[in-house]
C-alpha positions as CSV (number, residue, x, y, z in Angstrom):
1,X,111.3,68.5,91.6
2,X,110.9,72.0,93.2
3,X,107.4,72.7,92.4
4,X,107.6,76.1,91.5
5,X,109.7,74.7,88.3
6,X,107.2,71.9,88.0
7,X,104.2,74.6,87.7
8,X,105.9,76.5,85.1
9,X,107.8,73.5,82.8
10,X,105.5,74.6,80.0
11,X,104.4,78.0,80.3
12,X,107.8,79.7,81.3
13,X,108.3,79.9,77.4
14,X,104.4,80.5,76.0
15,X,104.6,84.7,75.4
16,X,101.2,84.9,76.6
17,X,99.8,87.0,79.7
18,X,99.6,85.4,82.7
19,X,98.4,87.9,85.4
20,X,96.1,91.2,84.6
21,X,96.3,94.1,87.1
22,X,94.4,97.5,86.2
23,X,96.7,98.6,83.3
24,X,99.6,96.2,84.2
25,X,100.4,92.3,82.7
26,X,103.0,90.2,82.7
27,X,103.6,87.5,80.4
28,X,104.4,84.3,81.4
29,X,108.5,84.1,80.5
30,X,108.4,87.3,82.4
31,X,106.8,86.2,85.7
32,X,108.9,83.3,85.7
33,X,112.3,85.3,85.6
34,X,111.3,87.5,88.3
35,X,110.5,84.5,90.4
36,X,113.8,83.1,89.8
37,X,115.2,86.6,90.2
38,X,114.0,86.6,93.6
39,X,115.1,83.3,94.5
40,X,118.5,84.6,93.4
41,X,118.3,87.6,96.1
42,X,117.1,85.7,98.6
43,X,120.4,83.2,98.3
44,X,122.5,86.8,98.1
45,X,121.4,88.2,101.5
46,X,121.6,84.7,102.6
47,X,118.2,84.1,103.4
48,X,118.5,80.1,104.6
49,X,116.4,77.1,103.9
50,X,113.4,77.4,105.4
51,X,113.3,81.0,106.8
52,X,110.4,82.8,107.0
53,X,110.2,85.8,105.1
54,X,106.6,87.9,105.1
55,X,104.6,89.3,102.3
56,X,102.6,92.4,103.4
57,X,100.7,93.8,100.4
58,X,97.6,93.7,98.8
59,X,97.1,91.7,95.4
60,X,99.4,92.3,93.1
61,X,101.4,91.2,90.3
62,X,104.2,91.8,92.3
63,X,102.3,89.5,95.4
64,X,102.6,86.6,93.1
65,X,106.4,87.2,92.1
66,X,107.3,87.5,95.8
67,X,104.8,84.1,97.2
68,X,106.3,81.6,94.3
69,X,110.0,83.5,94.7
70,X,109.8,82.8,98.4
71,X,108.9,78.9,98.3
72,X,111.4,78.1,95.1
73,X,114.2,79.2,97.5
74,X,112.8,76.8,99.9
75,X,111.8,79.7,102.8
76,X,108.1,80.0,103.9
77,X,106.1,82.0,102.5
78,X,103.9,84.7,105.2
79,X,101.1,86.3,103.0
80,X,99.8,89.0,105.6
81,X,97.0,90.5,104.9
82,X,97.6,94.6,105.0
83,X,94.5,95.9,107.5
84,X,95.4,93.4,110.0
85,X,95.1,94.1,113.5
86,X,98.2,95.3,115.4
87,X,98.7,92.8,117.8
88,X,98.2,89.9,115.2
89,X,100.7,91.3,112.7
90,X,103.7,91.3,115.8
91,X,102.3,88.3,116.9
92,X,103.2,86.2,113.2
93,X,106.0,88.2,113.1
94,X,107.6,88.1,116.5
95,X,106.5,84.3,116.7
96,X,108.2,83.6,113.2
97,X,111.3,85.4,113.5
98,X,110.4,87.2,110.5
99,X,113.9,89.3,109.5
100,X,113.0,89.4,105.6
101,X,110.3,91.2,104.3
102,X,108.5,92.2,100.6
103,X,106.1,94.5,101.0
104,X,104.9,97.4,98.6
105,X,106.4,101.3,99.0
106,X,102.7,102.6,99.8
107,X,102.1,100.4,102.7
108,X,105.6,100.8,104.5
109,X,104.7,103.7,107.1
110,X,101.4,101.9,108.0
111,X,103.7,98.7,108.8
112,X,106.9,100.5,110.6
113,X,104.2,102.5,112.8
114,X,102.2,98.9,113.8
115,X,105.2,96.4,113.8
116,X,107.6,96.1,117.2
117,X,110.0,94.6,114.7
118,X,112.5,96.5,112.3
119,X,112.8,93.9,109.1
120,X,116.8,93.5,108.8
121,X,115.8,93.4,104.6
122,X,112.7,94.8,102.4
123,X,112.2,94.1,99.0
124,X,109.8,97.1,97.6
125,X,107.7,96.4,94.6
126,X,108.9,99.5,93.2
127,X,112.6,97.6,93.3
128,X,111.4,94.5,91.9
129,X,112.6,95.1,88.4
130,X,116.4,95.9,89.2
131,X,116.9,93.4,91.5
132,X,115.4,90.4,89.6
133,X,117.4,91.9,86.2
134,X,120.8,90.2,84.6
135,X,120.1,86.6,85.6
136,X,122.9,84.0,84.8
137,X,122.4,80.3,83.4
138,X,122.6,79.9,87.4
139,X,118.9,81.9,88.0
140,X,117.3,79.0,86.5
141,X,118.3,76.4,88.8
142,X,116.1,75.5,91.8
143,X,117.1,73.3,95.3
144,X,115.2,69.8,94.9
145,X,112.2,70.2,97.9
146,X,111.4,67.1,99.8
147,X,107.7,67.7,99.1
148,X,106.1,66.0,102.0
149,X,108.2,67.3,105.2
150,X,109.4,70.8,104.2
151,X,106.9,74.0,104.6
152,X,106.1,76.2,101.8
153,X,103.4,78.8,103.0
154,X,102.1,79.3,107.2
155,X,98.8,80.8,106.4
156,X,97.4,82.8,109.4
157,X,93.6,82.4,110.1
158,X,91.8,84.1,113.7
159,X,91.1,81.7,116.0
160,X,88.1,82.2,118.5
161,X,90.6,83.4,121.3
162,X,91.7,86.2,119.5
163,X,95.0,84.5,118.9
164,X,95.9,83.9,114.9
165,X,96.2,80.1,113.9
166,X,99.4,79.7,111.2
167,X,98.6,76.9,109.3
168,X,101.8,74.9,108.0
169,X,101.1,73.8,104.3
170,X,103.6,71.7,102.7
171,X,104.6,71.3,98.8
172,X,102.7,68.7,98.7
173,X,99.8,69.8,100.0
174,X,99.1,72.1,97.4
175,X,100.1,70.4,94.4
176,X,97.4,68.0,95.9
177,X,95.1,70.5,96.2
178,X,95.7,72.3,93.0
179,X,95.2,69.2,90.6
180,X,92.5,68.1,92.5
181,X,90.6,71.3,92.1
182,X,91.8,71.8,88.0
183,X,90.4,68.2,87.9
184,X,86.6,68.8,88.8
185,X,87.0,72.8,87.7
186,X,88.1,71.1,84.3
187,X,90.5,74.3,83.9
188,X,92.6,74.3,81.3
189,X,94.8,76.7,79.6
190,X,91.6,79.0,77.9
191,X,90.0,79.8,81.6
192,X,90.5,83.5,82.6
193,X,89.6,83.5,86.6
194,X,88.4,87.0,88.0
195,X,90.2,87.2,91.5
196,X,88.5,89.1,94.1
197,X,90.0,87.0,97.2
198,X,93.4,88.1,99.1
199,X,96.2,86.2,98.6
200,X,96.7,85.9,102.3
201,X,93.4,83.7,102.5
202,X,93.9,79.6,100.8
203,X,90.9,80.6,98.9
204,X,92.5,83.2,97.2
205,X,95.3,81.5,96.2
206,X,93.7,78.3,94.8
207,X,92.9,80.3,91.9
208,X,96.4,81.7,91.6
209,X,98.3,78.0,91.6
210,X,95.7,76.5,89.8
211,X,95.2,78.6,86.7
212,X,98.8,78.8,87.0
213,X,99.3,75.1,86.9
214,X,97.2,75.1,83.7
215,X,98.4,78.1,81.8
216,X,95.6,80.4,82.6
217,X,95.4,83.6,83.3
218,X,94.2,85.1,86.3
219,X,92.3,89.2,86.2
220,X,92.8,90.6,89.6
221,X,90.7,93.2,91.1
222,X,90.9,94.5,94.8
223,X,87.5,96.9,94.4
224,X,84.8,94.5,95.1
225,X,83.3,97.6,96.7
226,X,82.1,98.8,93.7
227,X,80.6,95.3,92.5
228,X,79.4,97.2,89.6
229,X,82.9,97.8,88.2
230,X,83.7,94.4,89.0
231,X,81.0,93.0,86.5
232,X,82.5,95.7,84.0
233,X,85.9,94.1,84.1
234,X,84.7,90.1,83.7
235,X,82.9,91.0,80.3
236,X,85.7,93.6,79.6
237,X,88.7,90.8,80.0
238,X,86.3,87.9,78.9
239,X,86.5,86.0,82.3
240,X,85.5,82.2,82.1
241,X,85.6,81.9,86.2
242,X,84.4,84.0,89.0
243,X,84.0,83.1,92.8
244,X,83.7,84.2,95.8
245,X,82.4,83.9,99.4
246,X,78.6,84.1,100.5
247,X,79.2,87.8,101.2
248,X,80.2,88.1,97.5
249,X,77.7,86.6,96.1
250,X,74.8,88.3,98.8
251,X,76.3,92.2,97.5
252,X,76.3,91.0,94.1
253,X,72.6,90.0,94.1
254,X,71.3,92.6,96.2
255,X,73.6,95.2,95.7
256,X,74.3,95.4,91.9
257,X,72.0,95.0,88.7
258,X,73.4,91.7,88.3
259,X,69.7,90.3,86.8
260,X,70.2,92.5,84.2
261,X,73.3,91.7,82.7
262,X,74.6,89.2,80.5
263,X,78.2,87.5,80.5
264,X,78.7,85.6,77.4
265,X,82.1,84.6,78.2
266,X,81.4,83.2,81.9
267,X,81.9,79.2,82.1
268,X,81.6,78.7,85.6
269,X,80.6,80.1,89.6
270,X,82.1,78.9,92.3
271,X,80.9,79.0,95.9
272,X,83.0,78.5,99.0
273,X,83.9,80.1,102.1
274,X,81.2,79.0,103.9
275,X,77.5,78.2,103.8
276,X,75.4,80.3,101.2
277,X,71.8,80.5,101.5
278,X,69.4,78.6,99.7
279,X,67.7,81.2,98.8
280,X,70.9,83.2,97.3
281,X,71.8,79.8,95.1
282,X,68.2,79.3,93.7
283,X,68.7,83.0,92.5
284,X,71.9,82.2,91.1
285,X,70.7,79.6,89.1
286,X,67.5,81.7,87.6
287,X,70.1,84.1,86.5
288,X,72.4,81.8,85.7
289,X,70.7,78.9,83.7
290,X,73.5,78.5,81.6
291,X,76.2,78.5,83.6
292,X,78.3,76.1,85.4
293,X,77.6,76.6,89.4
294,X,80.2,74.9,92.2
295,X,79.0,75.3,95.7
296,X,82.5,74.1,97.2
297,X,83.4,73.6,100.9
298,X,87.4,73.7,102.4
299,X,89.2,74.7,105.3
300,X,92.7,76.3,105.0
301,X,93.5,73.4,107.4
302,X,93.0,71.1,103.9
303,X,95.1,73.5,102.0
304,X,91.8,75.3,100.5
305,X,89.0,72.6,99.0
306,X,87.5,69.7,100.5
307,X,84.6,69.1,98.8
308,X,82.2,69.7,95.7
309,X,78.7,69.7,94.6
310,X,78.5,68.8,90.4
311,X,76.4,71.5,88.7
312,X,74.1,69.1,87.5
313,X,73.0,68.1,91.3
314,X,72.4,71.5,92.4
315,X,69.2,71.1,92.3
316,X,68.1,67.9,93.6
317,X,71.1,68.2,95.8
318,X,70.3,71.9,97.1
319,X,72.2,73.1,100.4
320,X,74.3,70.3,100.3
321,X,78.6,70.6,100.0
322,X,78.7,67.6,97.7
323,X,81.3,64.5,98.0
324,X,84.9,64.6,98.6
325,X,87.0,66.0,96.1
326,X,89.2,63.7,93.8
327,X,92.1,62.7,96.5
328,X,90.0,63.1,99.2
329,X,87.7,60.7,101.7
330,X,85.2,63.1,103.5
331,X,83.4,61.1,106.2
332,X,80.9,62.4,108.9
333,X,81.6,60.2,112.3
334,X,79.6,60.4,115.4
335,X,81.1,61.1,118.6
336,X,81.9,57.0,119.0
337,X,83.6,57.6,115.9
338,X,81.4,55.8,113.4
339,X,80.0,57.0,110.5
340,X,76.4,58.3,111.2
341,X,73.0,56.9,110.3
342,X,70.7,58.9,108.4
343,X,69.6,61.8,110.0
344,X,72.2,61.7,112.1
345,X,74.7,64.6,113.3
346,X,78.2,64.2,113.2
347,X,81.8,66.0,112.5
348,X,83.4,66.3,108.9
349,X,86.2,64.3,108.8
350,X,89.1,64.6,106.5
351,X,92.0,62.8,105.2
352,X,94.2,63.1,102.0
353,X,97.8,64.4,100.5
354,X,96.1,67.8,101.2
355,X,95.5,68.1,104.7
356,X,98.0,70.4,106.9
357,X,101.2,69.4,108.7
358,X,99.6,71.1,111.6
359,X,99.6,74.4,113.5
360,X,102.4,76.5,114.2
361,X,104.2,76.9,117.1
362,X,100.9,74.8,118.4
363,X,101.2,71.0,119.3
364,X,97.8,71.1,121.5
365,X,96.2,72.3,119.0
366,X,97.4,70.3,116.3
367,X,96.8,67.6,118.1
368,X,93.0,68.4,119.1
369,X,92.7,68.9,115.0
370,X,94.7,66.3,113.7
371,X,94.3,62.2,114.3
372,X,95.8,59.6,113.0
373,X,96.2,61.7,110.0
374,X,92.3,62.8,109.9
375,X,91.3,66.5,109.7
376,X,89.0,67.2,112.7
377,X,87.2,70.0,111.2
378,X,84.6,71.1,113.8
379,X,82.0,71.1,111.3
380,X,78.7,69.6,112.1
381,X,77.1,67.5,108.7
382,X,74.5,65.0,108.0
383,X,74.4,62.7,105.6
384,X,71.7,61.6,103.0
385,X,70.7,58.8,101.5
386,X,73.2,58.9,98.8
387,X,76.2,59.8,100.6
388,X,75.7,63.9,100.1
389,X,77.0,66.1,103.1
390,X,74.8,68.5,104.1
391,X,76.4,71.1,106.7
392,X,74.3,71.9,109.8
393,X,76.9,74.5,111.9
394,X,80.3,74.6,113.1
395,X,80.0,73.0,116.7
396,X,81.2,76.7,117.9
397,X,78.1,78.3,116.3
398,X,75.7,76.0,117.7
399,X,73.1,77.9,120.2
400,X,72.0,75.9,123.5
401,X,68.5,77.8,124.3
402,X,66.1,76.0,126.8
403,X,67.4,72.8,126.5
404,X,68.0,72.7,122.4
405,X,70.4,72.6,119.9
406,X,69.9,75.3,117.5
407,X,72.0,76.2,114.4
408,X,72.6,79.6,113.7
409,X,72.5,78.8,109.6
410,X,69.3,77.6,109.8
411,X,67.9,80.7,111.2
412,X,70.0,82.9,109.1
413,X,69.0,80.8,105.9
414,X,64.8,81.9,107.0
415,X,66.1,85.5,107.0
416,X,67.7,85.9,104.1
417,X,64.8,84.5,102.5
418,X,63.3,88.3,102.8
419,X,64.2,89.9,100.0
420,X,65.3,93.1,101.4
421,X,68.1,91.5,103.3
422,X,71.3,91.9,102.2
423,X,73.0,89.6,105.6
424,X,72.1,88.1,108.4
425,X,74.0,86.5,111.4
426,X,72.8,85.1,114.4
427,X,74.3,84.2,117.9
428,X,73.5,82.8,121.1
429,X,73.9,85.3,123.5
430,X,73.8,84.4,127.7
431,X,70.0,84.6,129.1
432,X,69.5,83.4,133.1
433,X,66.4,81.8,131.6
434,X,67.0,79.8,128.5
435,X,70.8,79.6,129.2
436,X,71.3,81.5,125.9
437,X,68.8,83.5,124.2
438,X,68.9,83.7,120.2
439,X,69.8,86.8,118.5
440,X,70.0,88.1,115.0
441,X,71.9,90.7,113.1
442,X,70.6,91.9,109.9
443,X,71.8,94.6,107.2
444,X,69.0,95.4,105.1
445,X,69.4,97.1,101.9
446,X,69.3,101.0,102.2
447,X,66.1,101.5,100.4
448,X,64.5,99.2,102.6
449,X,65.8,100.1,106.0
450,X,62.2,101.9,107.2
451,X,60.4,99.1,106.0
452,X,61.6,96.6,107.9
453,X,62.1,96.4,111.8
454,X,62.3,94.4,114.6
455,X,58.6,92.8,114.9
456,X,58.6,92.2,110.7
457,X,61.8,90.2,111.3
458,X,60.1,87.8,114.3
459,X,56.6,87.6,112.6
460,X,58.1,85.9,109.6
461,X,60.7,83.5,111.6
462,X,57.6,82.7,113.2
463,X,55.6,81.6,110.6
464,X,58.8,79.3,109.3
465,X,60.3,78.1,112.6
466,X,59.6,76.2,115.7
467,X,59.0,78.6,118.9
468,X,62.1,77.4,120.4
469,X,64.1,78.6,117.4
470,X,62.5,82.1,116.5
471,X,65.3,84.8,117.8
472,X,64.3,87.1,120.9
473,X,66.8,89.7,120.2
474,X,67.3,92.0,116.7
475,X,69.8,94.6,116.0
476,X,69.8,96.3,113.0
477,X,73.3,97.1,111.4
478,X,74.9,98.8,108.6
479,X,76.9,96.2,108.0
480,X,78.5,92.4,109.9
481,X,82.3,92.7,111.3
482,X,84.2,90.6,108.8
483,X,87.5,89.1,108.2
484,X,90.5,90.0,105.3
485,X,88.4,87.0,103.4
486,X,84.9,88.6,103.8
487,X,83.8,85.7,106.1
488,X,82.0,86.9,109.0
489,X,83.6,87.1,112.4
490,X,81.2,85.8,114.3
491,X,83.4,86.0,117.8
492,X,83.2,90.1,117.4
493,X,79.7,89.9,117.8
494,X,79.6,87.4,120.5
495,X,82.5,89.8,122.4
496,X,80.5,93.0,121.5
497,X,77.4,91.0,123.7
498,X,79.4,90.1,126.6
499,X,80.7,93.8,126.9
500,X,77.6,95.1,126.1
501,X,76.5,93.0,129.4
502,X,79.5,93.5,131.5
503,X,78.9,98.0,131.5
């Protein structure tokens, strides 16, 4: 079965809201025929089996019409995200012979002006409606996928050279995925998820295919710059779900009055994106005591979500990712690879109907990431005595100073435990010395940007950390480079250093 039908067998006829936006809804029988309205004009213009056709637009209702429209006709779905850099967006699509694009009216000068490529068809959101209306008996039926081997979405992530990765997930890679996550989530059709995460990210669209799956709804607002509104609008709709990255939940708690408020309808937190402070989680907890709080961990290589922590561990079990999700054996091997003893450091390994068919356009690559059907992650873990993951760094992040090993996170996790900072990263940057010397950048929060400098920052790492581990260097910024996802990009930083050094 095409999975599109399989996600909407029982909701396609349930008159009930499926997608809030601002003002705007859609029901459910409503989002379904303007899927299959799409899928219709995609056959007219003769758009073949698996052709690539791009979505360049921010979260929309009509972002979700175009994404399952797309993969029902069996083409490949492209979610771009809209701020992307120039020479990534004609590199996806120059690389993916792109000719079909959906894209919304408002962002179509920003596009012509930054793509080398004229689209031979658009399909503008403010068209949507006429060309998805009068659909035959014929609208309704969908071309049978083979699951496993066909490609329904490349998602596009920056790799450390500065060249995007497209990751190829298949059909059945996220139907994995999706009941996997509704499994542990428990989500069922009452759970009303507050979506703050592009579509163009996996992250994002867990959300959107699982709360689809189930019959839920999904609230989607794109101004987590004003956090404050986006509290207003979870009580205001009644959310049951929120998540978000670290740099989500960092604004939210330093940023917003968040303490103060209560959310009577919230069920559950989710985490993921990578590795949130201790310090951040023990907060969410006191002001959460009530609530259910997943600290998740994924790649977009595994679709979106690798692992969980239960709510119940959270405390015993702080800083750790949890087990393998249902579907899913997580193990942490050693360089011989075996897996490691206690104490010991080793990569997360992955396998499961989940994980990737590989890179596009990228066999050396795919083959450095993917063996014998394992995901490779490049994620550093240990391993307690009862089989919880803890994360130590991504092997990329790890500083080599004087002879050690250091992880960034560890150092970042003693920063944030100041309460006037609002983020922290730290790098390794070259030093003729130590090799590479440690250095940290932190965004305090406005109020409290005279009363912290440069010595305040060292005298309390040293009080917490080894000498070898307390950072030489601080800069003091407004705010980190990040990605479409909110993730920080750590490699801008790191290029920023080596220019800094080459003038």
């Amino acid at each position: 079965m095409n999975f599109t039908e399989e996600i909407f067998s029982k909701s396609r006829k349930e008159n009930k809201v499926a997608i809030f936006h601002r003002d705007e809804t859609i029901t459910y029988p409503d989002l379904f025929d303007k899927i299959c309205g799409v899928k219709e004009e995609l056959k007219r213009i003769g758009c073949k089996r698996g052709e690539k056709v791009a979505i360049y637009a921010n979260n929309s209702i009509f972002t979700v019409i175009a994404y399952f429209g797309i993969m029902s006709n069996g083409n490949v779905a492209i979610p771009i995200y809209p701020r992307i850099a120039q020479n990534e967006l004609n590199y996806i699509i120059q690389g993916c012979g792109v000719k079909t694009l959906f894209i919304q009216r408002k962002l179509l000068k920003r596009f012509e002006e930054r793509s080398a490529v004229k689209m031979q068809n658009y399909f503008f959101d403010d068209e949507i409606d006429a060309r998805t209306s009068g659909l035959t008996e014929e609208a309704y039926e969908f071309p049978e996928i083979d699951d496993k081997n066909e490609t329904a979405v490349i998602i596009f992530t920056s790799g450390s050279t500065g060249t995007p990765k497209g990751v190829m997930i298949s059909h059945r890679n996220i139907v994995a995925n999706a009941n996997s996550i509704i499994k542990y989530l428990e989500l069922t059709k009452n759970d009303r998820f507050m979506e703050v995460l592009p579509f163009s990210y996996c992250y994002g669209t867990s959300w959107l295919l699982t709360h689809l799956t189930v019959g839920g709804q999904l609230v989607i607002n794109n101004r987590f710059m004003f956090p404050t509104k986006v509290l207003d609008e979870i009580n205001q709709k009644k959310c049951t779900g929120f998540g978000g990255v670290p740099a989500h939940f960092q604004i939210l708690l330093r940023r917003s009055k968040i303490q103060e408020r209560k959310f009577p309808s919230l069920r559950f937190i989710a985490q993921a994106g990578g590795k949130l402070a201790n310090t951040f989680i023990k907060e969410l907890m006191e002001i959460f005591p009530d609530k259910q709080i997943f600290i998740m961990y994924g790649q977009t290589e595994a679709t979106a979500r690798l692992s969980y922590l239960p709510p119940a561990l959270l405390e015993d079990k702080l800083g750790s990712i949890g087990k393998g999700i249902p579907g899913v054996k997580l193990q942490v091997l050693n360089k011989e690879g075996n897996p490691v003893e206690l104490d010991e450091v080793g990569e997360v390994v992955a396998e499961g109907d989940n994980i990737m068919q590989g890179y596009w356009n990228d066999p050396e690559g795919t083959n450095k990431t993917l063996k014998d059907g394992k995901l490779y992650t490049g994620d550093l873990a240990k391993v307690d005595e009862d089989g919880f993951i803890f994360l130590v760094d991504r092997e990329k992040n790890i500083i080599k100073s004087a002879g050690y090993r250091v992880s960034s996170k560890e150092i970042e996790d003693i920063i944030f435990q100041i309460p006037e900072v609002v983020e922290a990263a730290v790098i390794g940057v070259p030093d003729d010395i130590l090799g590479e010397a440690i250095k940290a950048f932190v965004v305090p929060i406005q109020s409290a940007k005279d009363l912290i400098d440069e010595e305040y920052i060292i005298n309390y790492c040293r009080k917490k950390l080894p000498t070898y581990k307390i950072p030489r260097y601080i800069d003091f910024l407004k705010g980190l480079p990040k990605s479409s996802s909110n993730k920080v990009k750590y490699e801008d930083l790191k290029q920023q250093e080596r220019k800094k050094r080459a003038e």
